[in-house]
N, C-alpha and C positions, 0 to 999 in steps of 0.2 A: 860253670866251674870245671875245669880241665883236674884229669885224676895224671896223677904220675908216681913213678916209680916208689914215692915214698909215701903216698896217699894209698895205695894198692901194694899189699903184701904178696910176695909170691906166691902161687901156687900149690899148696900140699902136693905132692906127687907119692906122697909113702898114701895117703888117704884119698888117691886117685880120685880126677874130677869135683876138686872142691878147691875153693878160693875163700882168703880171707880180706877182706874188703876193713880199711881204719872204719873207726867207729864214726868221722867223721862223714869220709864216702856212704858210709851205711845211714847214716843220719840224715843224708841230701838226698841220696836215691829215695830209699822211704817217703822223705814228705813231697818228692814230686809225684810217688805214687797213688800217697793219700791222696794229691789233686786231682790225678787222673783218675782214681777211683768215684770221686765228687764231680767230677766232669760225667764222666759215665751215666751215674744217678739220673744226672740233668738232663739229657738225651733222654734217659726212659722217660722223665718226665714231662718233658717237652711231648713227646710219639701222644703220650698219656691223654696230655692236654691238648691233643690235633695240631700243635704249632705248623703253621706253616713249611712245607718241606725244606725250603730252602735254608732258612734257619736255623732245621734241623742237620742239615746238612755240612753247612757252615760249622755249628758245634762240633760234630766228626772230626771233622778238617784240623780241628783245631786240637782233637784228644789225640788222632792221630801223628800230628806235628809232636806231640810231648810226650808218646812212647817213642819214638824215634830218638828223639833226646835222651833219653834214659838208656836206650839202646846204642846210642855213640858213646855215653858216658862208659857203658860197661866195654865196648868193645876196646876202645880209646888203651885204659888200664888192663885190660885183655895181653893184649897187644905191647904192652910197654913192659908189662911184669913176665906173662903168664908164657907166653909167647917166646919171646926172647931169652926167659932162663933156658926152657926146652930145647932152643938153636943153640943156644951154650952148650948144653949138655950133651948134645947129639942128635937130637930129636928132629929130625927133617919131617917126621911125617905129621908134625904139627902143625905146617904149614897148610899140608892139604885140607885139616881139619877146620883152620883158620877159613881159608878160601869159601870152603862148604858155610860157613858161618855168615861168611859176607853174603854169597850169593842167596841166602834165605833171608837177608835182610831187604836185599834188592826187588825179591820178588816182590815186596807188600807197594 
């Protein structure tokens, strides 16, 4: 699910660093969280239950793949909303802020 402009509210900028997200975007983040949170569970209990490493391994891969998603999902409306007013408004030093954001994505 792609977030755009009207899925993602701007920015509060008077209540600095805080975004308001539709109740829908809020609704889809959440329940991939919920899963990732039940994926998580399932690794402990995989280590728990000695499964095989690989397996366990695999699982990772797999929790890791769907914060990543959660994480394009927010940058995606980041970027479309939050981002973009700021360059409207004057805000050049958004961008660097931006940048810093991507590059700690990349590191993982």
């Amino acid at each position: 699910m792609n977030m755009d402009a009207a899925d993602h509210a701007a920015c509060d900028h008077q209540n600095e660093r805080k975004s308001h997200h539709s109740e829908e975007v809020k609704k889809n983040l959440t329940t991939r969280l919920n899963r990732i949170e039940g994926q998580i569970r399932g690794i402990k209990g995989l280590i728990e239950k000695d499964t095989y490493c690989d397996d366990v391994i695999t699982q990772i891969s797999a929790t890791q793949s769907a914060l990543n998603s959660v994480a394009k999902l927010l940058l995606e409306g980041h970027l479309k909303s939050c981002i973009v007013e700021r360059i409207q408004e004057g805000d050049d030093k958004v961008l660097d802020e931006f940048l810093t954001t991507v590059q700690k994505l990349m590191k993982k």
